[in-house]
C-alpha positions as CSV (number, residue, x, y, z in Angstrom):
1,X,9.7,-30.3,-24.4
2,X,9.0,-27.8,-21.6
3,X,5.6,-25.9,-22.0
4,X,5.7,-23.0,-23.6
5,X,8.9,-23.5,-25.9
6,X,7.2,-24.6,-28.8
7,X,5.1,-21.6,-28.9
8,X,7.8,-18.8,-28.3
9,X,10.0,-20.4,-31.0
10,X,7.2,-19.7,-33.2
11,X,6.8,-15.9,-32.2
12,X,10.4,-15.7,-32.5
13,X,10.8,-17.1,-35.7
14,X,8.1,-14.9,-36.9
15,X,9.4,-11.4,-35.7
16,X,12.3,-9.4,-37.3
17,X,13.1,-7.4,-34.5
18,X,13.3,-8.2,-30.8
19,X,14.1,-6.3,-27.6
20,X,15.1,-8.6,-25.0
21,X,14.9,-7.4,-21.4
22,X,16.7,-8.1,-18.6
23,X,16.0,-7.3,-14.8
24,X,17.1,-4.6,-13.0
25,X,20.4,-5.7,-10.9
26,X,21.6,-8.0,-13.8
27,X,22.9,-11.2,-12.3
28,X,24.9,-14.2,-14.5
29,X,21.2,-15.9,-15.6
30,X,19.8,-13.0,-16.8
31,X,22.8,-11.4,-18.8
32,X,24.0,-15.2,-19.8
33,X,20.1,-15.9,-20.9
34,X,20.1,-12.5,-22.7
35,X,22.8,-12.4,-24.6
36,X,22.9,-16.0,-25.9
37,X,19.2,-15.4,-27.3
38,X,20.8,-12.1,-28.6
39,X,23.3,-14.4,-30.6
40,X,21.0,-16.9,-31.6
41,X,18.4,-14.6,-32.9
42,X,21.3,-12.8,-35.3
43,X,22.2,-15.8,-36.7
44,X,19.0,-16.5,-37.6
45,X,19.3,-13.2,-39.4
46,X,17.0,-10.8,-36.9
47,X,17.3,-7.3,-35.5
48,X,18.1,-7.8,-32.0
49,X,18.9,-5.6,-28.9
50,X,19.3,-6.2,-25.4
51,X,18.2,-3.6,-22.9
52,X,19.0,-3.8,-18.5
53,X,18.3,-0.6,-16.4
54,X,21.4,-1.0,-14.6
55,X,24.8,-2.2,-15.8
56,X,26.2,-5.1,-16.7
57,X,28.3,-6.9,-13.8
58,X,31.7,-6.9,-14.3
59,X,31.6,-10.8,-13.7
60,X,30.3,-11.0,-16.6
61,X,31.4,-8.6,-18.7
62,X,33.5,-10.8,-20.7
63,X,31.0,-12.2,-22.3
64,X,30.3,-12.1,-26.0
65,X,28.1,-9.2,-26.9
66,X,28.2,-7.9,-23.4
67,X,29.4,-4.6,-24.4
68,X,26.3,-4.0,-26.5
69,X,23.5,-4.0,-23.5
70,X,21.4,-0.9,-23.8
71,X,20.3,1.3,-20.8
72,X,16.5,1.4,-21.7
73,X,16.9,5.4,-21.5
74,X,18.7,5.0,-24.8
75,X,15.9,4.2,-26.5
76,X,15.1,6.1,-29.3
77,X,11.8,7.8,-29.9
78,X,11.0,6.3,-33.2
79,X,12.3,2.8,-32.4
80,X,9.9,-0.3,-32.7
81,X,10.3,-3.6,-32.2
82,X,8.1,-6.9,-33.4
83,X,8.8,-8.4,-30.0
84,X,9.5,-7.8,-26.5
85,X,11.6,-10.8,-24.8
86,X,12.2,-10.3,-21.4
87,X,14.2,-13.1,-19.4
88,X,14.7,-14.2,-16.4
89,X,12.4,-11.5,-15.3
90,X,10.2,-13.1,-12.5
91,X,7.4,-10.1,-12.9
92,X,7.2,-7.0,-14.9
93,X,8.5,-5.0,-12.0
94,X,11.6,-5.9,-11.7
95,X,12.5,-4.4,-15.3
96,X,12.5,-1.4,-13.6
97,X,9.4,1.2,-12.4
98,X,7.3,1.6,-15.8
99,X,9.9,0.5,-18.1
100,X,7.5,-2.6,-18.6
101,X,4.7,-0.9,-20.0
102,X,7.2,1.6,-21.9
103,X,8.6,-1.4,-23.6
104,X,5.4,-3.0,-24.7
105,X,4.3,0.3,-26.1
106,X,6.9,0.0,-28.8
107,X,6.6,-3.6,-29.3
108,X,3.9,-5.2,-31.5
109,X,4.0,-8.7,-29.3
110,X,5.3,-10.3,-26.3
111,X,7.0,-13.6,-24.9
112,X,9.0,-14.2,-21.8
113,X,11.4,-17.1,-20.5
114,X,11.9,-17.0,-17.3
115,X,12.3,-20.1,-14.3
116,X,10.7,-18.5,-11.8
117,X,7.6,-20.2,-9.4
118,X,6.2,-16.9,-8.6
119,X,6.3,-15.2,-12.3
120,X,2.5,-14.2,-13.2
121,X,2.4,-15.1,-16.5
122,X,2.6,-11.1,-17.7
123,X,3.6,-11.9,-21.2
124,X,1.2,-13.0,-24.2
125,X,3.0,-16.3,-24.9
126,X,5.3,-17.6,-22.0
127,X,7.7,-20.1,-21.1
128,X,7.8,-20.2,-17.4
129,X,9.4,-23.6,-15.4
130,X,9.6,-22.9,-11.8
131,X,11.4,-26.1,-11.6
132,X,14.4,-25.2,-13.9
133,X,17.5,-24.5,-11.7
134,X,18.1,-21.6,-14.7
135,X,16.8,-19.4,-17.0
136,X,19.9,-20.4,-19.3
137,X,19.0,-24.0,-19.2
138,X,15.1,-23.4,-20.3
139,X,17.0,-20.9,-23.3
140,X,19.2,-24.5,-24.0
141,X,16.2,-25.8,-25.2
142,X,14.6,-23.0,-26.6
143,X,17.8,-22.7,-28.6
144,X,17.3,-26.8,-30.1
145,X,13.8,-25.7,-31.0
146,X,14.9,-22.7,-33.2
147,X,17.5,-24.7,-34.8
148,X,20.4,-22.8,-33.8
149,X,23.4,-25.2,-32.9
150,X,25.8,-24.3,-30.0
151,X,29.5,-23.1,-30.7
152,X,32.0,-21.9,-28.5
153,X,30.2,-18.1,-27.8
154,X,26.9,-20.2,-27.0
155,X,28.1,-22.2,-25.0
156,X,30.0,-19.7,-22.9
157,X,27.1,-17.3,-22.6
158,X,24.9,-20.2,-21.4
159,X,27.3,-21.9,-19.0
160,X,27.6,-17.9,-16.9
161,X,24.1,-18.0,-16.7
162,X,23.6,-21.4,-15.5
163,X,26.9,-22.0,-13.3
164,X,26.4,-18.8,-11.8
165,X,22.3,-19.6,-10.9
166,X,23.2,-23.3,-9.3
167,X,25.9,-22.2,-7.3
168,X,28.6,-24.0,-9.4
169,X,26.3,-26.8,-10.0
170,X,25.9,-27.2,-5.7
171,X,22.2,-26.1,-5.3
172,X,19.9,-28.7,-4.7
173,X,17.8,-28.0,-7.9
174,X,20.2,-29.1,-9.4
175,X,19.1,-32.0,-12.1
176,X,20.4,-34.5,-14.4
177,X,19.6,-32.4,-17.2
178,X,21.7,-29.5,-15.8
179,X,24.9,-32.0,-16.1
180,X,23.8,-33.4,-19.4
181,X,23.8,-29.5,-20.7
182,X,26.8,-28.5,-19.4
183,X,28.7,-31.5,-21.2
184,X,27.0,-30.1,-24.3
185,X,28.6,-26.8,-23.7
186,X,31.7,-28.3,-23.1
187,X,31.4,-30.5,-25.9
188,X,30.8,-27.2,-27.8
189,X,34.2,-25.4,-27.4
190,X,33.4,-23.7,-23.8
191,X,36.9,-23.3,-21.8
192,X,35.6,-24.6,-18.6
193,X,38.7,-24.3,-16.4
194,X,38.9,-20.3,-17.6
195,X,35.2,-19.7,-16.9
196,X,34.9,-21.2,-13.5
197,X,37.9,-19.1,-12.7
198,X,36.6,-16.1,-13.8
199,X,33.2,-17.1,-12.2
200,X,34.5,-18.1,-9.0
201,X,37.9,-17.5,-7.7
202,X,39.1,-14.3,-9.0
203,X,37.8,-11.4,-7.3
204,X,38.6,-7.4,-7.0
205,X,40.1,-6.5,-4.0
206,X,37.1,-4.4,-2.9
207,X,34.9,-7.4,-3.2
208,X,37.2,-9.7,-0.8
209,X,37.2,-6.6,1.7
210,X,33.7,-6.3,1.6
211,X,33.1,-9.7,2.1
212,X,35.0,-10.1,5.4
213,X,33.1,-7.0,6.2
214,X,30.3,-8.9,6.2
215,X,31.5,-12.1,7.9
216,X,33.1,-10.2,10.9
217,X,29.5,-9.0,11.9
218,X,28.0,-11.8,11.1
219,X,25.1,-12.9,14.3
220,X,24.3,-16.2,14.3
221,X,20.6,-17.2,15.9
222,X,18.6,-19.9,17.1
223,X,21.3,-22.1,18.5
224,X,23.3,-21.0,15.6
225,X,20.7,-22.0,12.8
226,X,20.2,-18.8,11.5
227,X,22.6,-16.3,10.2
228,X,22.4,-12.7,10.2
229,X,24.8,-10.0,7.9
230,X,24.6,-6.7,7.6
231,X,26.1,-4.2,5.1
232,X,25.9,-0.9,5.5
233,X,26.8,2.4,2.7
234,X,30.1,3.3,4.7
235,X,31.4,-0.3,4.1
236,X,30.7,-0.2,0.1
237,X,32.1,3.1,0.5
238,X,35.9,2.1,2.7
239,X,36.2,-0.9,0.4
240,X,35.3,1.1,-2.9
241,X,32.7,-1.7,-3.3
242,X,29.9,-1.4,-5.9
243,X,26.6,-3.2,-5.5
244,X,27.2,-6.2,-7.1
245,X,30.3,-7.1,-5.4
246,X,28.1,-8.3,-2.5
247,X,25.5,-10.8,-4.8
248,X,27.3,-13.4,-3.6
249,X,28.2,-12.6,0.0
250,X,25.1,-14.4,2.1
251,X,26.2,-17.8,1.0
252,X,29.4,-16.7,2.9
253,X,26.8,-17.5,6.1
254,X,25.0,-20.8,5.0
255,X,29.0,-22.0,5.0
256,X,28.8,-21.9,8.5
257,X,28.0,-25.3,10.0
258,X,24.7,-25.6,11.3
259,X,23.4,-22.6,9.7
260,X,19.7,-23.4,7.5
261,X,18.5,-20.4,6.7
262,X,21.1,-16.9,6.2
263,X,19.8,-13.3,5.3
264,X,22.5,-10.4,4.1
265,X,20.8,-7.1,4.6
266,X,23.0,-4.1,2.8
267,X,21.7,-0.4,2.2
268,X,20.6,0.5,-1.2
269,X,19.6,3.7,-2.1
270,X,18.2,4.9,1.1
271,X,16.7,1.4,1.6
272,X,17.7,-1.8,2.7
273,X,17.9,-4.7,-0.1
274,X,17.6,-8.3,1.8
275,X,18.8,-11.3,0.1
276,X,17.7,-14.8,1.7
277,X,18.9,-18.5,1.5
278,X,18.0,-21.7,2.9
279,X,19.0,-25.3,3.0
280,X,16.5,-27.8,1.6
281,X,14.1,-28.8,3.3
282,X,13.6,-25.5,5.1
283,X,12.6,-22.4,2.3
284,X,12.5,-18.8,2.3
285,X,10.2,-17.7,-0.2
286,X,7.3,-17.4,1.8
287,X,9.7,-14.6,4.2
288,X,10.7,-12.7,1.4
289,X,6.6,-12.8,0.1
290,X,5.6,-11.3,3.4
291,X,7.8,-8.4,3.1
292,X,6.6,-7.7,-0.7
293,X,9.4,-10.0,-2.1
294,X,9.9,-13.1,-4.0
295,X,12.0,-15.7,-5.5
296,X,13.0,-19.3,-5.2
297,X,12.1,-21.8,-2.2
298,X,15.5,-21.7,-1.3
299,X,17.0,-17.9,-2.6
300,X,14.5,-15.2,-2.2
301,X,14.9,-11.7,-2.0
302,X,13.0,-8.3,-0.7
303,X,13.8,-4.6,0.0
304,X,12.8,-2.7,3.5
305,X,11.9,0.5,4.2
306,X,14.1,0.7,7.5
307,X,16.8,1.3,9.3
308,X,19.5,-1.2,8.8
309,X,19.3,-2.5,12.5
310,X,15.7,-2.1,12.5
311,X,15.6,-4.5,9.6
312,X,17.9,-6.5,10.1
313,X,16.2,-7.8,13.6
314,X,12.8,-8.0,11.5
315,X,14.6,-10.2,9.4
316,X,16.2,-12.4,12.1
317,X,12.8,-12.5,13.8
318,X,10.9,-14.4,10.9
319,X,14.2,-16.7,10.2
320,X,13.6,-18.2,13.4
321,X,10.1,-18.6,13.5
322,X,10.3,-20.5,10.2
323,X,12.9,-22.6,11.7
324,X,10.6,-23.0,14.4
325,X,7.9,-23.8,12.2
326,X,8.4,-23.9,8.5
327,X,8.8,-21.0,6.1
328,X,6.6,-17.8,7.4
């Protein structure tokens, strides 16, 4: 048993209410995780809610209970909970700016689940395995522990958040385990030829625009080792894209033969939001850390204050000295 799941089983079979958080920018983990512990904890018979800043992604959208994610705005002045739960939330931050400490105010306790290597632990009893591929595959477990068998709306919930965090099962994380769980899902009733097409071939038209957006500017680097794409508002805008249609977009340039390392840089907001992969052995956490960022060895993230161009050479600078050199 992972450490840490034997004691947030206990705080969540004690509470009778339970916010569960997820990070700002909801990807398939973090609403998959969410909303599966949402399920569990009803049928154990428990108030529980499940609050995101932003919107749920359309990608997920279909899944059960997704239609009941609260803004954290709509909480109400007198509400209080026994228990705050985010997941998948590598550090209080990325809940959104104070909603962290607004959210413990009304909750008497805290616990977190969450896979990431960097997370600091924010939460009075946590569950943290930087080692786990997903979030969804740590809440498998968790789920066993509680005593809360998977059935066909488990099962879906917890393959989106664990397909969509692995790459379709192709990242090298990737573990026996993660198998062994997704044939329990299956096992359980999940349609697996529907979900992977919903996960991974169909896409809105504005997404497949932006997309080769992307790949026509892509620069490649260092003898073509690095890849470089850039995203700027006018091209969310002449594709009627929306921010998440681009989540997936910089594996478009690891595709690219020879490529290790591949950065997507799109504006955000008057900012520019990087995203950053990497081909074992070669990592990018360390890049995205030096620019105030974070994430996984091999998918890291961080957000610039400058110009598009500007950051975008920045960006291309340090992929190549890490080639050079190891992550920097």
């Amino acid at each position: 048993m992972r450490e840490g799941i034997a004691e947030v089983a206990a705080v969540l079979r004690q509470a009778g209410s339970v916010a569960v958080c997820c990070h700002l920018n909801p990807d398939g983990d973090a609403v998959g995780t969410a909303l599966a512990l949402r399920l569990a904890l009803l049928r154990l018979g428990k108030r529980a809610e499940v609050f995101c800043r932003d919107k749920v992604p359309a990608l997920v959208a279909m899944l059960p209970g997704a239609d009941s994610v609260r803004a954290f705005d709509s909480l109400g002045e007198t509400e209080r909970f026994d228990l705050l739960c985010p997941v998948d939330v590598s550090d209080p931050s990325r809940l959104g700016e104070g909603w962290f400490a607004r959210m413990s105010a009304v909750c008497a306790d805290s616990c977190q689940v969450d896979h990431h290597e960097t997370n600091p632990r924010y939460c009075r009893v946590n569950c943290v395995d930087g080692d786990a591929p997903a979030a969804g595959l740590i809440l498998r477990e968790l789920l066993g522990a509680l005593g809360v068998p998977l059935d066909r709306a488990l099962a879906g919930c917890l393959y989106a958040a664990i397909a969509t965090d692995t790459g379709n099962f192709s990242y090298g994380n990737v573990t026996g385990e993660t198998f062994r769980v997704a044939a329990e899902l299956v096992e359980a009733g999940l349609p697996l030829a529907d979900m992977n097409r919903a996960l991974f071939v169909v896409q809105p038209e504005a997404q497949v625009r932006l997309t080769g957006r992307a790949i026509e500017r892509m620069r490649l680097y260092h003898g073509g080792e690095v890849a470089v794409m850039t995203l700027s508002g006018q091209d969310f805008a002449d594709c009627g894209a929306l921010t998440e249609h681009a989540d997936t977009v910089v594996n478009r340039g690891l595709a690219v033969r020879g490529v290790r390392m591949a950065a997507l840089l799109r504006e955000d907001g008057g900012r520019v939001k990087v995203s950053l992969r990497a081909v074992k052995p070669d990592t990018v956490s360390g890049i995205a850390a030096a620019f105030g960022g974070g994430g996984h060895a091999q998918a890291a993230g961080c957000i610039l204050d400058l110009p598009l161009a500007e950051a975008a050479e920045r960006i291309a600078q340090r992929l190549c000295a890490a080639v050079d050199g190891g992550d920097a």
